[in-house]
C-alpha positions as CSV (number, residue, x, y, z in Angstrom):
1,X,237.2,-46.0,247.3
2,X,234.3,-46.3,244.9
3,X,235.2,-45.9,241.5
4,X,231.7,-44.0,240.1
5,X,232.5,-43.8,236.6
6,X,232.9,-47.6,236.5
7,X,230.0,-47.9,237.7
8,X,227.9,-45.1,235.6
9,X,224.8,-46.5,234.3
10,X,224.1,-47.5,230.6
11,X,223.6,-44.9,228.1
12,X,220.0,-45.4,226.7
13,X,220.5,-47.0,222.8
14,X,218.2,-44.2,220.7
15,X,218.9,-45.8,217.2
16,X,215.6,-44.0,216.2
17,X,212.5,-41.5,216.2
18,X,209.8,-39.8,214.2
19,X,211.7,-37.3,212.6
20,X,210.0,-34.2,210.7
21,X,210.5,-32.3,207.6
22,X,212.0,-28.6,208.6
23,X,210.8,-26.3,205.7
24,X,209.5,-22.6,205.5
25,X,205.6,-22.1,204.4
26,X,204.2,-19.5,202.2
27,X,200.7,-17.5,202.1
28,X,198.1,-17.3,199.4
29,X,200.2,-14.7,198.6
30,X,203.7,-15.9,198.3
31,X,204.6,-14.6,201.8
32,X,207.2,-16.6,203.4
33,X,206.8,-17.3,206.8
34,X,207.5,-20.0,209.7
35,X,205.3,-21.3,212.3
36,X,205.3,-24.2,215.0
37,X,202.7,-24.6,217.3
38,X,202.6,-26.0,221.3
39,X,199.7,-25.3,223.0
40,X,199.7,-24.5,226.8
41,X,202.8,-23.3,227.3
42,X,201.5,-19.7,227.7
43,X,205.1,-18.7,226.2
44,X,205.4,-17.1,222.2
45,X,208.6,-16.1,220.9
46,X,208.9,-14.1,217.6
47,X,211.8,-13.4,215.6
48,X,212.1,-11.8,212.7
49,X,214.7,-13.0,210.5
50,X,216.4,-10.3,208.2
51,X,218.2,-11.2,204.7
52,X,221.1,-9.4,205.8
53,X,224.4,-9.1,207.9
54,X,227.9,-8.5,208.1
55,X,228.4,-9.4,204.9
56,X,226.6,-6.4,203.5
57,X,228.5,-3.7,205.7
58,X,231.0,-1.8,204.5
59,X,233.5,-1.6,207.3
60,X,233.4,-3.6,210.4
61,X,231.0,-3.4,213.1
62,X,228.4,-1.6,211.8
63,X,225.8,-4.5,211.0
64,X,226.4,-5.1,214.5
65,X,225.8,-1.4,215.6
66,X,222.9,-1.3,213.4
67,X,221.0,-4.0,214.7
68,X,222.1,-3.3,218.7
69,X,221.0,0.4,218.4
70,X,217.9,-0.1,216.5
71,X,215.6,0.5,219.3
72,X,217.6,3.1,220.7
73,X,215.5,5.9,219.6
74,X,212.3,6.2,217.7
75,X,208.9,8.3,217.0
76,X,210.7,11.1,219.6
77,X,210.8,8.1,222.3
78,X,214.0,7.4,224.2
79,X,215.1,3.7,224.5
80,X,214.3,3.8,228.3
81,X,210.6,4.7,227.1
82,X,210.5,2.0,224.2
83,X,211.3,-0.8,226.1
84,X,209.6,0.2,229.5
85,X,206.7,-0.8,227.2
86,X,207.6,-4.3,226.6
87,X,209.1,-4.9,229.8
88,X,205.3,-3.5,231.4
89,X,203.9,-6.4,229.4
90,X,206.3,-9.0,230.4
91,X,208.6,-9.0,227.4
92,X,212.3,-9.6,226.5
93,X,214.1,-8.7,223.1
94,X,217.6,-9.8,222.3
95,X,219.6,-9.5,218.4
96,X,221.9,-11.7,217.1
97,X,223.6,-10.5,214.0
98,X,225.5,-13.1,211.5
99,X,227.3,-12.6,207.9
100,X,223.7,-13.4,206.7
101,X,221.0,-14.0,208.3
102,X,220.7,-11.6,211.5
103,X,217.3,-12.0,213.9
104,X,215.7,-9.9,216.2
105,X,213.8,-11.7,219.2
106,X,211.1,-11.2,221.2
107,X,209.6,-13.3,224.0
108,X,206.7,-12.6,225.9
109,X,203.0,-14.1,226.8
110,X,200.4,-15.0,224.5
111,X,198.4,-12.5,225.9
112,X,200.6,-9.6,225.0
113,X,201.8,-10.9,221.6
114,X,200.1,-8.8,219.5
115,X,200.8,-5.8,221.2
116,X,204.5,-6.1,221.0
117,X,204.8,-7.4,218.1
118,X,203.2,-4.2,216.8
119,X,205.3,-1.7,219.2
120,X,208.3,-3.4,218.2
121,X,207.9,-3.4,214.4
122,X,206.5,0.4,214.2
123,X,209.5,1.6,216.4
124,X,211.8,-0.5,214.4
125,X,210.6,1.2,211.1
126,X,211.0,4.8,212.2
127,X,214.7,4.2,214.3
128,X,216.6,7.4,214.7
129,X,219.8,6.3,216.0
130,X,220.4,9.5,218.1
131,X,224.0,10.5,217.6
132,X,224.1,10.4,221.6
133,X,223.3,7.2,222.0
134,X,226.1,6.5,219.4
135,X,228.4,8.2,221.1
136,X,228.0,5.9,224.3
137,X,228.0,2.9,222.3
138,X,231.6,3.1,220.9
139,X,233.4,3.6,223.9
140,X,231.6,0.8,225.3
141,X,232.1,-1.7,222.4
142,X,235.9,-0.6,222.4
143,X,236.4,-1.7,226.2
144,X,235.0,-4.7,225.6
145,X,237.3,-5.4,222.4
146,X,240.1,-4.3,225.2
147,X,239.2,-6.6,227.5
148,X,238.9,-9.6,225.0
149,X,242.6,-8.8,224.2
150,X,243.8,-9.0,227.1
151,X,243.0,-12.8,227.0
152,X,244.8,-15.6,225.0
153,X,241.9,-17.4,223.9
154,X,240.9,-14.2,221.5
155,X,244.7,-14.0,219.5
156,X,244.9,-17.8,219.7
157,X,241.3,-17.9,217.3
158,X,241.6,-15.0,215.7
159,X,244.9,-15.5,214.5
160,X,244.1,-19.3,213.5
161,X,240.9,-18.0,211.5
162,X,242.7,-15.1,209.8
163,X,245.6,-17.9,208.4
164,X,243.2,-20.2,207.5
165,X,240.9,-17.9,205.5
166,X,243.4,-15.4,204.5
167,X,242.2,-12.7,202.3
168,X,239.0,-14.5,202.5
169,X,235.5,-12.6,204.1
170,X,236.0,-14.9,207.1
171,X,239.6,-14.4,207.2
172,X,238.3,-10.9,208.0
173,X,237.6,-9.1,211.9
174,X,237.8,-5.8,212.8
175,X,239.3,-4.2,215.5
176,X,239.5,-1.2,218.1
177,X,240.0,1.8,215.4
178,X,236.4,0.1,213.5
179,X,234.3,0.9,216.7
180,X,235.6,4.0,216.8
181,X,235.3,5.1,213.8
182,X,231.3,4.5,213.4
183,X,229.3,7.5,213.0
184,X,225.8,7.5,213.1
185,X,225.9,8.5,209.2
186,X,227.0,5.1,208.1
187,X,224.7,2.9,210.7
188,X,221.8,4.9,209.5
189,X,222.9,4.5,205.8
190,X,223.0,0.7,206.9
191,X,220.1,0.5,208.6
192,X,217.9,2.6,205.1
193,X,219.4,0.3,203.0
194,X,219.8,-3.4,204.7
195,X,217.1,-3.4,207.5
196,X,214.0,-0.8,206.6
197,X,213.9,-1.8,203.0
198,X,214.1,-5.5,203.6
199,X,211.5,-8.5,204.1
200,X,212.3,-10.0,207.2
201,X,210.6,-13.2,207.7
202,X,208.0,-13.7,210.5
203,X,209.4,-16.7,212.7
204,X,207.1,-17.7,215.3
205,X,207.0,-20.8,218.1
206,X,205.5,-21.8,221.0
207,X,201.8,-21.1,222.1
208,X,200.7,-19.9,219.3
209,X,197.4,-21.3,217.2
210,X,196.5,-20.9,213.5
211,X,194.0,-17.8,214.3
212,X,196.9,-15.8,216.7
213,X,199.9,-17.0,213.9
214,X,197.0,-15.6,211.2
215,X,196.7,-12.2,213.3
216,X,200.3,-11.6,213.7
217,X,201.4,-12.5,210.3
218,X,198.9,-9.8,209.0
219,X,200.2,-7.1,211.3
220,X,203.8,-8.0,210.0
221,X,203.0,-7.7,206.8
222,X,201.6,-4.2,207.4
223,X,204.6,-3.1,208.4
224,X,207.1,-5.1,205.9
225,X,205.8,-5.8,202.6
226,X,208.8,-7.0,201.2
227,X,209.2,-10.9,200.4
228,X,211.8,-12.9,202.1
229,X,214.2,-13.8,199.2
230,X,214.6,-17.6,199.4
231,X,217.8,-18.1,197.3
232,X,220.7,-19.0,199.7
233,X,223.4,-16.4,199.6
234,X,226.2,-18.5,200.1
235,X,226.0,-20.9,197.0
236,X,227.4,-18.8,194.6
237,X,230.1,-17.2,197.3
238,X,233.8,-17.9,196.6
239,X,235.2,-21.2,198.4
240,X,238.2,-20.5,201.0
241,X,241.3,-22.8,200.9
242,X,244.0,-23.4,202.8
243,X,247.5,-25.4,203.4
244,X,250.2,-25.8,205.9
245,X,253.1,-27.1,206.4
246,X,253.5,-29.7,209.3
247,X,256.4,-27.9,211.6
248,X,254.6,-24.5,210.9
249,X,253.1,-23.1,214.0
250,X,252.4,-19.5,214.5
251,X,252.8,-17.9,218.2
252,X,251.6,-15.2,219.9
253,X,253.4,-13.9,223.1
254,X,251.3,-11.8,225.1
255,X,252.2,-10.2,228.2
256,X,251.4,-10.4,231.7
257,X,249.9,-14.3,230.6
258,X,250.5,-17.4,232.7
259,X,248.7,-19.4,230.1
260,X,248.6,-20.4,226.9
261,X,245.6,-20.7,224.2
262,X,245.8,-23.8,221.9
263,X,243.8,-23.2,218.6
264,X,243.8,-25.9,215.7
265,X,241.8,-24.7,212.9
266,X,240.4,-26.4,209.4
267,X,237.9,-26.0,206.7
268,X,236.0,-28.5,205.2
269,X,233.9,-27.8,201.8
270,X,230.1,-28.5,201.5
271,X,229.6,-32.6,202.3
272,X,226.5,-34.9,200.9
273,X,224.7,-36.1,204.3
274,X,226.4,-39.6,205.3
275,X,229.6,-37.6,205.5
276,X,228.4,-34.8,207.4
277,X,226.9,-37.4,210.1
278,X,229.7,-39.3,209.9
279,X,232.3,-36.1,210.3
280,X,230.2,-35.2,213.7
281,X,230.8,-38.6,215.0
282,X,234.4,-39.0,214.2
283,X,234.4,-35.4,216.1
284,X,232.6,-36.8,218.9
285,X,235.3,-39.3,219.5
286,X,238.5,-36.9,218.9
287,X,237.3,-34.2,221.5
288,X,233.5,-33.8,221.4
289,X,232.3,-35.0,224.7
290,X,234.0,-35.5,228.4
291,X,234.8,-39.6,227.5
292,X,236.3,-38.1,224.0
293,X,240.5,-39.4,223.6
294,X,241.8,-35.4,223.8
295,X,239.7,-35.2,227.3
296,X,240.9,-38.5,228.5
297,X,244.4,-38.5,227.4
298,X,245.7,-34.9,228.0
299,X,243.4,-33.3,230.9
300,X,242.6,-36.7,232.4
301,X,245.5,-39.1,232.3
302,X,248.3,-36.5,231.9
303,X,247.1,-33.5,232.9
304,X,248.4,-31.3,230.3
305,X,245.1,-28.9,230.0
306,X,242.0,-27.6,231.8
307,X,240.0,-28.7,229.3
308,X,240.1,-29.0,225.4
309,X,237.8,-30.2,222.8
310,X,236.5,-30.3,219.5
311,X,233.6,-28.4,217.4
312,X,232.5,-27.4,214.3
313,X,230.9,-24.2,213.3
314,X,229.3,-23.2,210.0
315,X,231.6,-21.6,207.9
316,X,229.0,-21.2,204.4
317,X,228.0,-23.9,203.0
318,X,231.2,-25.4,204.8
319,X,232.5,-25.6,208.3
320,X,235.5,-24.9,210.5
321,X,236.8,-27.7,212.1
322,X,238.4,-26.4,215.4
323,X,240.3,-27.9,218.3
324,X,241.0,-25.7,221.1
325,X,242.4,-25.8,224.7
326,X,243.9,-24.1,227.8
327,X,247.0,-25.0,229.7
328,X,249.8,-23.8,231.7
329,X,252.4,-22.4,229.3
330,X,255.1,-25.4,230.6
331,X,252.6,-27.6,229.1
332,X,252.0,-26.1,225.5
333,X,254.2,-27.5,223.4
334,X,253.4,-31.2,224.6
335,X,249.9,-30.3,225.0
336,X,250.2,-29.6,220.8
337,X,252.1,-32.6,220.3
338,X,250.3,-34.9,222.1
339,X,246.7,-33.5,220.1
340,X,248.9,-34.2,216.6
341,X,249.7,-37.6,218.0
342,X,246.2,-38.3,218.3
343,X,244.8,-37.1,215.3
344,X,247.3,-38.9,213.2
345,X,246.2,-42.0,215.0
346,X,242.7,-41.7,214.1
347,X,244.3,-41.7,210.8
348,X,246.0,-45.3,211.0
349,X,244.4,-46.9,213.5
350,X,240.5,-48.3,213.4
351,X,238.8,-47.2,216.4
352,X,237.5,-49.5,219.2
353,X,234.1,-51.1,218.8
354,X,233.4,-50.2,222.4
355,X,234.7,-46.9,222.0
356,X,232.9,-46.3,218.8
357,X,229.7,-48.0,220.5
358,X,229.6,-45.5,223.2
359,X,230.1,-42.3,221.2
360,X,227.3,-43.7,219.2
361,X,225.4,-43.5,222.0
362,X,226.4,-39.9,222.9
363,X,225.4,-38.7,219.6
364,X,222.0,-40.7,219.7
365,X,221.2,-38.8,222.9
366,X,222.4,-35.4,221.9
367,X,220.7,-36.0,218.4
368,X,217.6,-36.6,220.2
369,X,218.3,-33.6,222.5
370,X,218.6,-31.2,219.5
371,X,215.0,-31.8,218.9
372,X,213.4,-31.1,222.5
373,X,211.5,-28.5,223.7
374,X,209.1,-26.2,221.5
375,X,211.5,-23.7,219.9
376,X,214.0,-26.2,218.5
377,X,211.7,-26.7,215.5
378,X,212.6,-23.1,214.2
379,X,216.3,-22.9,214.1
380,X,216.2,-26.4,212.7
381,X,214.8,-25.1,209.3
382,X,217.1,-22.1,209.7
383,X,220.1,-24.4,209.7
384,X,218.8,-26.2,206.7
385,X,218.3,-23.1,204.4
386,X,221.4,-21.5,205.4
387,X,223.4,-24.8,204.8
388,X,221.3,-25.4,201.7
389,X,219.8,-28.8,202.7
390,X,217.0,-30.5,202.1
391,X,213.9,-30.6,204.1
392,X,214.3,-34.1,205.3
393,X,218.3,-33.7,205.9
394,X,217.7,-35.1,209.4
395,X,215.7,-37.9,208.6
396,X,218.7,-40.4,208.0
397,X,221.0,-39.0,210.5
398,X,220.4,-42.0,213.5
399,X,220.3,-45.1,210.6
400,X,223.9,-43.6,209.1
401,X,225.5,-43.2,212.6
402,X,224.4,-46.6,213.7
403,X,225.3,-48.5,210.1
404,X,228.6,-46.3,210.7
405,X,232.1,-49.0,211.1
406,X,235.4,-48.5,212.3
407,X,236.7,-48.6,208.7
408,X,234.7,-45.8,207.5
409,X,235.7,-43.9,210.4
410,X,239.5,-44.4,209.4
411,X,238.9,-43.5,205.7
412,X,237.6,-40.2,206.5
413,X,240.1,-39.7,209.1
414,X,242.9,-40.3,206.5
415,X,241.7,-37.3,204.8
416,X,240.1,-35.1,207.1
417,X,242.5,-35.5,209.4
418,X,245.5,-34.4,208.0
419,X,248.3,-32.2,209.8
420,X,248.9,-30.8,206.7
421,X,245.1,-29.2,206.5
422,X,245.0,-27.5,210.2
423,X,246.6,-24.2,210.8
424,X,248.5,-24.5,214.5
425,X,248.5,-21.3,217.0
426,X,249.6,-21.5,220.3
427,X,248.8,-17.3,222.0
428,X,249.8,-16.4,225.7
429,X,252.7,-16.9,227.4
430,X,255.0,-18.5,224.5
């Protein structure tokens, strides 16, 4: 039988490319504003970018409630009338709402830009949030909660995040009770003060020249007048901490479960760049791609899970390290031992040249990836000012993974990598 993997082609060596500055630009008049230009591809896509989010709310949910519903009512038009307009002109609008930082989204033709640009911002300035269309969105929020606990993977991360942050704001999430009791009083009150008031930025890519970007940007600032404040709201935030003890594992039965939800969870503070490219490719080989040594040795060679890996997500000006995994419940507790076993040999062991030559590789390529396509440029210098970075943070990223040896790999293992810094939770049947 042919063995395919053996015979996979060479991964393409990208040890580098032209690189650009990601930075915001300003007008004549101190207007913030971002802009990337691809001609021909017939596509724009708008966002703007509020200086707001879940941190501002007072109780949980109703950023989220604020931003979803926004649309729902306006100028005496029902939502079904509001958006039958941007759907006639071939247009899509999706939210996404963070602690700071929350974007709406539009995407539609160059041709029709202007139009719903303009529709969207006028009917996103005089919202009502009609108390019936709050009405149907908590019950529907709440069964969707419902539905989410019903599953081990939600207890297994939420309890993991609320140990390792504690009492702190992303130690925090709310619940069933919080949906249900918004009112359209206190989305409203959210919605004057965070949304209405504020100076979302104007965030534009794809086919869009100087003159259209020029047009636009003047009808946005017709309708929001208010700078976008460029101080990054996290630098002055409080740090979270955390430590555990190496037999301490927290478990959360849930019933009617077959499986079992494997979370490990850590933070790691603010890093100067060489570390923070070198942390991704340490990742890279621990669980963050299919060749990784927690996808080869448990789901491949001893099939203990369905899959498991290894990510981080922003957490501040810090991330969350997180290793998580499914399994059969007969298979947990090796399944845990087995990732400790590994992580602690990353610890005392150098790493393989070939195997650190082919996750070099793999970052190379999705490094390169990360920088394709038209509207990659925007949440590039997103990521930068939220992480407070530099412009040209990027710009060394392929030269440090490449100069990157085994040793210095192990030395950052030996401290990121300690049992002692992960919180363990293993939710399901247990």
């Amino acid at each position: 039988m042919t063995n395919f993997r053996e015979k996979a082609p060479q991964t393409k060596i990208i040890s580098s490319f032209e690189v650009p500055e990601f930075h915001f630009s300003k007008d004549k008049n101190g207007f913030t504003y971002f802009h990337n230009y691809t001609e021909n591809l017939g596509i724009v896509v708008m966002s703007l970018w509020f200086p707001t989010g879940r941190l501002a709310q007072k109780d949980a949910f109703i950023a989220q409630a604020a931003f979803d519903l926004i649309l729902s009512g306006a100028k005496g038009k029902s939502e079904k009338e509001i958006m039958k307009y941007i759907d006639h002109l071939g247009g899509a609008i999706t939210n996404d709402v963070n602690d700071w930082g929350s974007k709406i989204t539009i995407r539609c033709s160059v041709e029709h830009s202007k139009n719903i640009l303009e529709w969207v911002e006028d009917h996103i300035l005089n919202a009502e949030y009609p108390e019936q269309e709050v009405l149907h969105y908590i019950p529907v929020q709440s069964a969707g909660i419902d539905r989410k606990k019903q599953t081990p993977n939600y207890w297994s991360h939420l309890l993991a995040r609320q140990a390792l942050y504690q009492n702190h704001f992303l130690g925090k999430s709310g619940d069933i009770e919080d949906v249900q009791a918004l009112t359209r009083d206190n989305i409203f009150d959210f919605y004057q003060s965070e949304i209405k008031s504020s100076g979302p930025m104007l965030i534009v890519s794809g086919d869009c020249s100087d003159s259209l970007f020029s047009e636009l940007l003047s009808i946005h600032k017709s309708f929001f007048s208010n700078p976008f404040p460029l101080s990054n709201p996290f630098v002055k935030m409080e740090k979270p901490t955390g430590s555990f003890s190496n037999g301490y594992i927290i478990k959360h039965a849930l019933p009617n479960s077959s499986q079992v939800s494997m979370v490990l969870q850590s933070h790691i503070d603010k890093k100067e760049p060489k570390l923070n490219f070198q942390l991704s490719l340490l990742n890279i080989i621990l669980g963050g791609y299919f060749g990784s040594r927690l996808m080869q040795e448990l789901r491949e060679k001893q099939g203990l899970t369905y899959g498991i890996s290894s990510y981080f997500k922003q957490a501040f000006l810090g991330k969350t390290w997180t290793i998580a995994g499914e399994m059969n419940s007969e298979n947990a507790e090796i399944a845990l031992q087995k990732t400790i076993e590994i992580t602690e040999q990353l610890r005392v062991e150098l790493i393989p040249i070939d195997e650190l030559e082919r996750a070099k590789r793999y970052y190379g390529g999705m490094f390169r990836q990360g920088f394709d396509g038209p509207f990659s440029a925007a949440s590039k210098a997103q990521s930068i000012f939220l992480q407070d970075l530099k412009p040209d943070y990027y710009q060394s990223a392929l030269k440090t993974i490449w100069e990157t040896t085994s040793e210095d790999l192990l030395q950052i293992a030996q401290t990121h990598l300690n049992e002692e810094k992960f919180v363990k939770v293993l939710a399901g049947k247990v």
